[in-house]
VEXDREN-2710 file (C-alpha; in Angstrom, 1 decimal):
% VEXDREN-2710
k/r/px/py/pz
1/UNK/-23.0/15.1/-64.2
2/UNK/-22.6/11.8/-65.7
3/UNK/-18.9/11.2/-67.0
4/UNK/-19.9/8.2/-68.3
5/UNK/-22.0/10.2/-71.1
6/UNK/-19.7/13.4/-71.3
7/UNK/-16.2/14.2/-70.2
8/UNK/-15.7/17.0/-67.0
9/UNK/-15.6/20.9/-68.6
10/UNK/-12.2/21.6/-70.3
11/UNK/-8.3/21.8/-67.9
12/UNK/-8.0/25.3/-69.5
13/UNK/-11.8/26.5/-68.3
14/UNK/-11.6/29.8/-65.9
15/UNK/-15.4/30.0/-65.6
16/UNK/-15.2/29.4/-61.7
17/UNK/-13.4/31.8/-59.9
18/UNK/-11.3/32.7/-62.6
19/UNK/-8.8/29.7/-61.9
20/UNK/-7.7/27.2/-64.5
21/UNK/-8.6/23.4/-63.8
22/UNK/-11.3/24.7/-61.1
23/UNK/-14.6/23.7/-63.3
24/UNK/-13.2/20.4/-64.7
25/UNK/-12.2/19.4/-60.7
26/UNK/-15.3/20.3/-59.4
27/UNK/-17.4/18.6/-62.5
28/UNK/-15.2/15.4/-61.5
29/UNK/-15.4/16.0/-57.3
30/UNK/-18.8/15.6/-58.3
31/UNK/-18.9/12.8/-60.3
32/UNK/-16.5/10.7/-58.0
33/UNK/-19.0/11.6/-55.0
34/UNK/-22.2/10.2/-57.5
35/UNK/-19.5/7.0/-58.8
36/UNK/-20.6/8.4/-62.2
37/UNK/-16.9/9.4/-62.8
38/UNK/-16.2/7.0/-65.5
39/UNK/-12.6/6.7/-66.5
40/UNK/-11.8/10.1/-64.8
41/UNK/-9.7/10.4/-61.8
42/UNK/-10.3/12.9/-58.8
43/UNK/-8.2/14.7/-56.2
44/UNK/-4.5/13.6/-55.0
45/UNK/-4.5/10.6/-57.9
46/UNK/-5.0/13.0/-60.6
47/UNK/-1.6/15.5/-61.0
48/UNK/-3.8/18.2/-62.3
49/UNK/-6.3/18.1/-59.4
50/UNK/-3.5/17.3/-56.5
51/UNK/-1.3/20.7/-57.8
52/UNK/-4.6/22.7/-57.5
53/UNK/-5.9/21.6/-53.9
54/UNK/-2.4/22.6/-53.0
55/UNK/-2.6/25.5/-55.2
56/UNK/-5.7/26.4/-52.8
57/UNK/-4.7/25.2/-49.6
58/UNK/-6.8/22.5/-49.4
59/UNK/-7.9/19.0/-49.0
60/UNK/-9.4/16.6/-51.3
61/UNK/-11.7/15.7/-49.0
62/UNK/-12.6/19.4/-47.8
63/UNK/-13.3/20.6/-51.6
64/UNK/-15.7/17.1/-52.0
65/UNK/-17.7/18.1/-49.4
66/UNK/-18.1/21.8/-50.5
67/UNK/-18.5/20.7/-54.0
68/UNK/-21.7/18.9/-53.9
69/UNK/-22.9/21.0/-51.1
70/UNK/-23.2/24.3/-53.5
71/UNK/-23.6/25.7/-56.9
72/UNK/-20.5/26.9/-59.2
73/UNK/-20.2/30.2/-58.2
74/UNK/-20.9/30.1/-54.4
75/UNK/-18.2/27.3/-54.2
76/UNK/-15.2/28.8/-56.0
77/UNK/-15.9/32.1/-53.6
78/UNK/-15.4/29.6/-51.0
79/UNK/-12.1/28.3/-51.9
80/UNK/-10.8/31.1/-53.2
81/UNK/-11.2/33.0/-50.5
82/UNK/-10.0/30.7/-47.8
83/UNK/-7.0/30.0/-50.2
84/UNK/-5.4/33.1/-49.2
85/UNK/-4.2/33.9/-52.8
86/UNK/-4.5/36.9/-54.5
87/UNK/-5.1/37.9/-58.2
88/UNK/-1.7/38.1/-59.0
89/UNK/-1.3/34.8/-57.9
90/UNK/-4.3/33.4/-59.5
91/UNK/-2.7/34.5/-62.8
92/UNK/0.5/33.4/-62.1
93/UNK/-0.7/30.1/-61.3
94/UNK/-3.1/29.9/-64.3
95/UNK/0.1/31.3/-66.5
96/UNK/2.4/28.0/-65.6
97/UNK/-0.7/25.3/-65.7
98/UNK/-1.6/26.6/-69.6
99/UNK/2.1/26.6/-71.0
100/UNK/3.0/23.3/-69.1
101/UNK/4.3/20.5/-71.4
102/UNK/4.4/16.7/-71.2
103/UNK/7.6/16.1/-69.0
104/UNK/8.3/12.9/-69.3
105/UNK/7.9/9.7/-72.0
106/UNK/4.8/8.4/-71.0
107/UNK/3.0/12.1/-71.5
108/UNK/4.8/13.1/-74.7
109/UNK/3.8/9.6/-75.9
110/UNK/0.3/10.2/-75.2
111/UNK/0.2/13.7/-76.7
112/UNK/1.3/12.0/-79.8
113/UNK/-0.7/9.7/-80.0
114/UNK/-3.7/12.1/-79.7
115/UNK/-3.0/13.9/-82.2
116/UNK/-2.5/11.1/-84.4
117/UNK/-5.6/10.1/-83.9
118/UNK/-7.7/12.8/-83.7
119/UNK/-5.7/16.1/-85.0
120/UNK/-3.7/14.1/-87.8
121/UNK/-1.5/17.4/-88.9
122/UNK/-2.1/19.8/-86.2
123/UNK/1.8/21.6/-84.8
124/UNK/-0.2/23.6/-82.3
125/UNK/-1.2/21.4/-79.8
126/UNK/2.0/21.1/-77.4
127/UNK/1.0/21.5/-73.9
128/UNK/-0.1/19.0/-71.4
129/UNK/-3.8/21.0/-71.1
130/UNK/-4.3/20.4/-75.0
131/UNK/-3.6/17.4/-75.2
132/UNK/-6.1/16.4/-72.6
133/UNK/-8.8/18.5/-73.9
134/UNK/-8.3/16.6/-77.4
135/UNK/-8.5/13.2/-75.4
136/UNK/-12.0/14.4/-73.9
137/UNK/-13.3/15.8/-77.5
138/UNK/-12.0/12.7/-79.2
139/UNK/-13.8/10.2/-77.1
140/UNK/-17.3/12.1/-76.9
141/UNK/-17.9/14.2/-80.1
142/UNK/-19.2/11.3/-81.7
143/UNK/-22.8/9.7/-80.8
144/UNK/-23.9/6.7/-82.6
145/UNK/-27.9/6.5/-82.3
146/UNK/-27.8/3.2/-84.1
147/UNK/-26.2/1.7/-80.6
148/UNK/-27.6/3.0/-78.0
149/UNK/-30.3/6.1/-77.6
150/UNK/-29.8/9.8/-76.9
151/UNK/-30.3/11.4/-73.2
152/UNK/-33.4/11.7/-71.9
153/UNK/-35.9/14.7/-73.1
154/UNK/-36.6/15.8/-69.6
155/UNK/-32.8/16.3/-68.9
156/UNK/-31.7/20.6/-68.6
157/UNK/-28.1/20.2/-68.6
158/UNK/-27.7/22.5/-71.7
159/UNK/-29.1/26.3/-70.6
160/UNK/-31.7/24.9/-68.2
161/UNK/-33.6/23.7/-71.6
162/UNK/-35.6/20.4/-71.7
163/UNK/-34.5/18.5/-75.1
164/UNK/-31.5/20.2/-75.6
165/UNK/-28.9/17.4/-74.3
166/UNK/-31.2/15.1/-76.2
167/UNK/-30.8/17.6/-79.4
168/UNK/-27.0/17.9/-78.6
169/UNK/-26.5/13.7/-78.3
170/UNK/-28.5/13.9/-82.2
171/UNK/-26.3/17.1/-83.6
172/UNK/-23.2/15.0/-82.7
173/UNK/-25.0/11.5/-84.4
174/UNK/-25.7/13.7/-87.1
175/UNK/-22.4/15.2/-87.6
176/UNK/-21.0/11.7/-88.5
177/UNK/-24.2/10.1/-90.3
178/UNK/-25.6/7.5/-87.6
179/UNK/-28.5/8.9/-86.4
180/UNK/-30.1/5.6/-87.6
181/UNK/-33.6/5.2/-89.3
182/UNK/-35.4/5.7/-85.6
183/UNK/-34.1/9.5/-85.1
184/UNK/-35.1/13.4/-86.3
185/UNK/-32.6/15.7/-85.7
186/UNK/-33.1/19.9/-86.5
187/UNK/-35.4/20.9/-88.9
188/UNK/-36.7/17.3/-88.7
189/UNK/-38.0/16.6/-85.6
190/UNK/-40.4/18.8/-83.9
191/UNK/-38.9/19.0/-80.2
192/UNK/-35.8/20.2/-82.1
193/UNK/-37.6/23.1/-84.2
194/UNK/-39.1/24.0/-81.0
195/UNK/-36.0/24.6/-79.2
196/UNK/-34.5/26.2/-82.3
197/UNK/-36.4/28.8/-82.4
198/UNK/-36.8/29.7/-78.7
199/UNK/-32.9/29.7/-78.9
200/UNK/-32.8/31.7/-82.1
201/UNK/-30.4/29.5/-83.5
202/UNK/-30.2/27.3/-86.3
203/UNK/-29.3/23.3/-86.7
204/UNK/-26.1/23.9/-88.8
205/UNK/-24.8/26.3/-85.3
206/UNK/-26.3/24.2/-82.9
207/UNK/-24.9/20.7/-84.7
208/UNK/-21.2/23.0/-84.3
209/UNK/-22.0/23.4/-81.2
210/UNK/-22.4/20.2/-80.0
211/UNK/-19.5/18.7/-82.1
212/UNK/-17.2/20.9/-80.3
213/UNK/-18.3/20.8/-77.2
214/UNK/-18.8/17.4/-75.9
215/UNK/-19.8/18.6/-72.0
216/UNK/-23.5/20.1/-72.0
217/UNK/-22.1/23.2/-70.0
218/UNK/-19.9/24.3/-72.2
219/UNK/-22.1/23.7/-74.9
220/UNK/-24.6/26.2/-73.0
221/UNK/-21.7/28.8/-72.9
222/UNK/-20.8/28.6/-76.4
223/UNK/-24.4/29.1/-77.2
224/UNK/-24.8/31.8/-75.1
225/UNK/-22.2/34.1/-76.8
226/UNK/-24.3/33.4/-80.6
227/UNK/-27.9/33.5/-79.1
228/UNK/-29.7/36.7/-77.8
229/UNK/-30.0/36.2/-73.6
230/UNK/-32.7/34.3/-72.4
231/UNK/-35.1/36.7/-70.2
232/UNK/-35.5/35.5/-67.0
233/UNK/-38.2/32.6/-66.7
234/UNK/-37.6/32.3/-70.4
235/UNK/-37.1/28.5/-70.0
236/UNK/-39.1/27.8/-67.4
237/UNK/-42.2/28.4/-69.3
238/UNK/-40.7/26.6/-72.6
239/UNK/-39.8/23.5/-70.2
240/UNK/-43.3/23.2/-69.3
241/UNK/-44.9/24.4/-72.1
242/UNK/-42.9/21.1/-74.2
243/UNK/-42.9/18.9/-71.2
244/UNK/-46.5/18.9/-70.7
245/UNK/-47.3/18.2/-75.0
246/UNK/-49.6/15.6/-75.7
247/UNK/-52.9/14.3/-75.0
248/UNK/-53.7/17.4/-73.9
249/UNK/-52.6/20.1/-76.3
250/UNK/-55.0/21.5/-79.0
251/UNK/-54.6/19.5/-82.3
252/UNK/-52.4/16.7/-81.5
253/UNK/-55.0/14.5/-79.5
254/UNK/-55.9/11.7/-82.0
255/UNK/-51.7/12.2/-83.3
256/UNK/-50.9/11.4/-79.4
257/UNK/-53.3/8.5/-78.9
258/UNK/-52.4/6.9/-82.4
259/UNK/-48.6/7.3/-81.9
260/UNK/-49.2/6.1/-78.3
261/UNK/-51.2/3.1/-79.4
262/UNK/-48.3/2.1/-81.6
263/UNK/-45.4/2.4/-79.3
264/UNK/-47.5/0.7/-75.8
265/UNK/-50.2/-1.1/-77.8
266/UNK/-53.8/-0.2/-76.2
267/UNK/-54.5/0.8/-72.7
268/UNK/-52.0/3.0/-71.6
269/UNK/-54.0/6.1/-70.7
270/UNK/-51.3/6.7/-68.4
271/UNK/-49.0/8.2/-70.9
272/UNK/-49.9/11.6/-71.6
273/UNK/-47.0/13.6/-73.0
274/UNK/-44.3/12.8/-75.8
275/UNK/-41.5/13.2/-73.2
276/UNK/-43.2/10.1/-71.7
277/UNK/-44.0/8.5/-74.9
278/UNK/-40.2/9.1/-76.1
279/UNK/-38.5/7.8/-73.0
280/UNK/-40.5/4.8/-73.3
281/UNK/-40.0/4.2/-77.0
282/UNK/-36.2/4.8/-76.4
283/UNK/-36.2/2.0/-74.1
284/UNK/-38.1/-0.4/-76.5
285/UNK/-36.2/0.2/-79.7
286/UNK/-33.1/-1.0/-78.2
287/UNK/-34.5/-3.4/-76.1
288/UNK/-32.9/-1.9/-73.0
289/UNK/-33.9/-0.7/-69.2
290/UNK/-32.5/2.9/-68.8
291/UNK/-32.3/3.9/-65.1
292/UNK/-31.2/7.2/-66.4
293/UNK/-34.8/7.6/-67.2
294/UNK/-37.1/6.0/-64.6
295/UNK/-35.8/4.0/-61.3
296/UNK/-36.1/0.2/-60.9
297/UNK/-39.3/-1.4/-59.6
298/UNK/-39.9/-0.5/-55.8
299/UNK/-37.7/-2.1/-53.5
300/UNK/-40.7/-3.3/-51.8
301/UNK/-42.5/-5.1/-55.0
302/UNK/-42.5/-8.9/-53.9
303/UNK/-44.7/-10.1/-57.3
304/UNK/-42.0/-12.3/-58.3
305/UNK/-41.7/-15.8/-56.2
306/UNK/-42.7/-13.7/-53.3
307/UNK/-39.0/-12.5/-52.9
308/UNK/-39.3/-8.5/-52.3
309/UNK/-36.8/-6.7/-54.1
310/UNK/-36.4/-9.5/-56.8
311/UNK/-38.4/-7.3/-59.5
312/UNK/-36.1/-4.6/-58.9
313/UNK/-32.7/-6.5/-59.0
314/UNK/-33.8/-7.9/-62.6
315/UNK/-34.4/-4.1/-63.8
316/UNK/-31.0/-3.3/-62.5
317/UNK/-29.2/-6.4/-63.9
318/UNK/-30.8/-5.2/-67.2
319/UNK/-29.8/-1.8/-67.4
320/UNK/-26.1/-3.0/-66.1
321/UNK/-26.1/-5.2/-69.1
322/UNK/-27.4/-2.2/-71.1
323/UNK/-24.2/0.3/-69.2
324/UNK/-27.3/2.3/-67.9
325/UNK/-27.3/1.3/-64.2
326/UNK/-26.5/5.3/-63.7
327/UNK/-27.0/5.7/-59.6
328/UNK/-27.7/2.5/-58.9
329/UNK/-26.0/-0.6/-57.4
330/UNK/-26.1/-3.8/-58.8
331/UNK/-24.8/-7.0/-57.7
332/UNK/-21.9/-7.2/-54.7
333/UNK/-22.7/-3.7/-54.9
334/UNK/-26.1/-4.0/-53.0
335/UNK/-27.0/-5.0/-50.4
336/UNK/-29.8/-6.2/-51.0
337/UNK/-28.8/-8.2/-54.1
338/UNK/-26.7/-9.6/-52.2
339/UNK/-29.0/-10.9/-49.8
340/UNK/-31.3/-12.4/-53.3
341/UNK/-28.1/-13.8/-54.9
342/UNK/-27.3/-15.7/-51.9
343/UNK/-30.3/-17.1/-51.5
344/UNK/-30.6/-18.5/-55.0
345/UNK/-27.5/-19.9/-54.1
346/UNK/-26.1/-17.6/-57.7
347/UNK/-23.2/-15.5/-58.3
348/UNK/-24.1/-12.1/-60.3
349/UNK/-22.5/-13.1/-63.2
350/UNK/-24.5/-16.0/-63.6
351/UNK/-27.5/-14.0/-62.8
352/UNK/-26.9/-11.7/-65.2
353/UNK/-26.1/-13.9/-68.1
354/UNK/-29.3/-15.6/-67.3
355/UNK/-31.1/-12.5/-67.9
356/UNK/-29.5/-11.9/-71.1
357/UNK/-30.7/-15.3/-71.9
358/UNK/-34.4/-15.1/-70.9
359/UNK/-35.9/-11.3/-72.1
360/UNK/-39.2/-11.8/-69.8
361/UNK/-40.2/-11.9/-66.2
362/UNK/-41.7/-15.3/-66.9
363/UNK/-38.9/-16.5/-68.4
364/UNK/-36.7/-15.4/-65.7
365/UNK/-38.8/-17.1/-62.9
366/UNK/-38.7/-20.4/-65.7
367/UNK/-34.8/-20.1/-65.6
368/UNK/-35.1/-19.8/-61.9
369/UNK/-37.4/-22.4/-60.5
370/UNK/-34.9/-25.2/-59.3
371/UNK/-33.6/-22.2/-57.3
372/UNK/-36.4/-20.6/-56.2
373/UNK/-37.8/-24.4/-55.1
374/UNK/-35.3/-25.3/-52.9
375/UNK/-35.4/-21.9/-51.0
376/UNK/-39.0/-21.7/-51.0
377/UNK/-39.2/-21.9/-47.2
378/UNK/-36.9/-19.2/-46.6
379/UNK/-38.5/-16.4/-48.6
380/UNK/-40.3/-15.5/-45.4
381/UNK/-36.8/-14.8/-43.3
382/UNK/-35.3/-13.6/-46.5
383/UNK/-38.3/-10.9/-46.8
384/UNK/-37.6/-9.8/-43.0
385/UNK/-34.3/-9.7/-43.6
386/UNK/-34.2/-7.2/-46.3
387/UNK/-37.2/-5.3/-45.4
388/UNK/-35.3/-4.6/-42.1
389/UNK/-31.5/-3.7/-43.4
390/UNK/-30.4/-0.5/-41.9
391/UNK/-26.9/1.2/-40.9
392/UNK/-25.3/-0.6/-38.0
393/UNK/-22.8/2.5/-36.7
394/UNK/-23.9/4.9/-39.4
395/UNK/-27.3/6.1/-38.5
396/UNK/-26.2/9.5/-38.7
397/UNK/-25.3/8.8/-42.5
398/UNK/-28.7/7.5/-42.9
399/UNK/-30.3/10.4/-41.7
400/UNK/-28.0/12.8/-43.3
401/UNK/-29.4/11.5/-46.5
402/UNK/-32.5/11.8/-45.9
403/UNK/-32.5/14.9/-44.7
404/UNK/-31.5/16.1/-48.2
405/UNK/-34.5/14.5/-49.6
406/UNK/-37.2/15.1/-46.9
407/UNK/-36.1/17.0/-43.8
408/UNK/-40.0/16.1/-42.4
409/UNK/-39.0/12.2/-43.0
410/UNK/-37.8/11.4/-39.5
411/UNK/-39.0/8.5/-39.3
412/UNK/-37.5/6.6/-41.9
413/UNK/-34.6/4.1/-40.9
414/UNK/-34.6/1.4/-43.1
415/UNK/-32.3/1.4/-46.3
416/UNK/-35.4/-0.2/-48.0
417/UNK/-37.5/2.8/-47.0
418/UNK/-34.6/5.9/-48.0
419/UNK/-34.3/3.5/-51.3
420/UNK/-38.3/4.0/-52.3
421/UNK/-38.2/7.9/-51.3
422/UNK/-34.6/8.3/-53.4
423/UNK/-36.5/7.2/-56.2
424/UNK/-39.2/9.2/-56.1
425/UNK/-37.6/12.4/-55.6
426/UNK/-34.9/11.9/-57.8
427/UNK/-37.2/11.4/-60.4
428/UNK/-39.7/13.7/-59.5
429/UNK/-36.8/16.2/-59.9
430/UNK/-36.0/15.0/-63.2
431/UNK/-39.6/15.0/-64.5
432/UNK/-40.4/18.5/-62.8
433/UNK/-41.6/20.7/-65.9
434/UNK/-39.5/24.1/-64.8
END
């Protein structure tokens, strides 16, 4: 879950375990553990999360682990059970955390100031819980598609459903009049009308919906209690069946290829779906690189001034620019940007206002030249040097991460080498069409 894009599932949530504040630590355990918390805090920083681990007799560290080790329900078992505490105690402790107020100036200040500026009027918002779940709904109920895209088409964070977060980032553009002139939403858009209907909802419920629930899990659950249940494999065989639209389905070839033509120009016979088609076109309307939809170029790609790993630091300096780096590192963050920036003798603010300055490859390389001159005989060393980068005490780290993407990859002990299988699995996952 990215808490850049969505804020962790509500303080007053009991939906794991039966334990308030449970959900919204884990959503945030998991986000810190990703660095896609955003402005959230987790564990003995935040005073909601540090009275729970002690609550459940644990660690920060300890939950972290368990968190992004296993699903939901499997991990608040856990923790409840080694907790020692019993249902009484569960409600007793869920009893004081809903009716605690602010408790001192700098809380009552900010509860005020909530609902000043997003409950102008409202008496019955009082308690420390509300006035953080007001904080999260005020800062993500609105989506303005004339900024910035919605999510992805291939993402299932609402229900398991492909489209539906896309749908959801619309209803909520909608809802406040800036979906733009470049976006469908309901009724509209076809994607939408097919998820409409499998949901047997309609776009006035679903636009509700999405309003009032800003995190795509919650969304699902308040959906779930206005929607007959999905039967099992349900939306596995929607995902494909809308994943896999295009070229190929009955009627829509000459649509596809025309609509394709005019979004990539001719020759892109490698595009074959609208999920495809939509991701790209996403991208080009806004003039943006979205690593939340495809990774950077291969770490290995040396087709710019022979550097390897240059093509791929300018896709990632472009989607920092466009606050869509999502997993990646850019910068001092990298490793091997570093390595690039130092040998161009460049800092990555300069790099990256260069790139903001010069929209192609070519140009880049134009920008570029005096540096890429006077290093010219090192790009052979530099090459090695990155190609080769691996843990120096950490091996076991190295492995360990592997192992969660291929256990059969052994043999791979290069950060360059974990770097090219990270991206294809994680966005093999992605693209998957169940």
């Amino acid at each position: 879950m990215d808490l850049n894009r969505q804020p962790p599932r509500r303080p007053s949530n009991t939906g794991m375990g039966g334990v308030v504040g449970l959900a919204r630590m884990t959503d945030k355990a998991r986000g810190h553990w990703a660095e896609l918390i955003g402005d959230f805090i987790y564990g003995q920083k935040s005073g909601s999360d540090d009275g729970l681990l002690e609550f459940l007799n644990t660690t920060e560290e300890a939950f972290l682990e368990l968190a992004i080790s296993s699903p939901d329900d499997e991990l608040a078992q856990q923790v409840i059970e080694a907790s020692g505490q019993s249902a009484t105690e569960i409600d007793t402790f869920n009893g004081e955390q809903l009716a605690r107020e602010p408790f001192d100036d700098l809380h009552v200040r900010l509860l005020k100031e909530r609902i000043e500026a997003y409950a102008p009027g409202q008496t019955d918002i009082t308690t420390v819980l509300k006035s953080i779940e007001l904080d999260d709904w005020g800062c993500f109920r609105d989506t303005d598609l004339t900024q910035a895209p919605p999510r992805t088409a291939y993402l299932k964070t609402v229900l398991g459903v492909v489209g539906a977060a896309r749908m959801a980032d619309k209803a909520r553009a909608s809802h406040i009049d800036k979906l733009g002139g470049h976006y469908l939403y309901g009724e509209a858009s076809y994607l939408d009308r097919q998820i409409l209907e499998f949901l047997g909802t309609d776009q006035a419920t679903f636009e509700e919906g999405a309003w009032r629930n800003p995190n795509d899990v919650e969304l699902g659950e308040w959906l779930l209690e206005r929607i007959k249940p999905l039967s099992p494999g349900a939306a596995s065989i929607f995902n494909a069946h809308m994943s896999l639209h295009g070229i190929t389905s009955p009627g829509f070839e000459d649509k596809f290829a025309s609509r394709r033509d005019e979004v990539c120009g001719p020759g892109r016979a490698d595009v074959t779906t609208y999920f495809e088609l939509m991701d790209i076109d996403d991208q080009q309307h806004f003039g943006i690189v979205d690593l939340e939809r495809r990774p950077p170029r291969s770490p290995y790609d040396a087709s710019l001034a022979g550097i390897t790993s240059l093509a791929r630091m300018i896709d990632k300096g472009r989607a920092h620019i466009a606050s869509r780096l999502s997993v990646y590192y850019f910068g001092e963050d990298s490793g091997f940007d570093r390595q690039i920036l130092e040998h161009l003798d460049m800092t990555p603010d300069q790099f990256t206002d260069g790139l903001q300055q010069h929209a192609t490859d070519e140009a880049v390389l134009g920008w570029l030249q005096p540096q890429l001159a006077a290093g010219a005989g090192q790009v052979e060393s530099l090459n090695a040097v990155l190609r080769g980068l691996s843990p120096d005490n950490v091996l076991d780290f190295l492995r360990g991460a592997v192992r969660k993407l291929d256990p059969a990859r052994t043999d791979i002990d290069t950060f360059m080498a974990f770097s090219e299988l990270d991206d294809v699995v994680t966005f093999a996952r992605l693209h998957s069409h169940v």
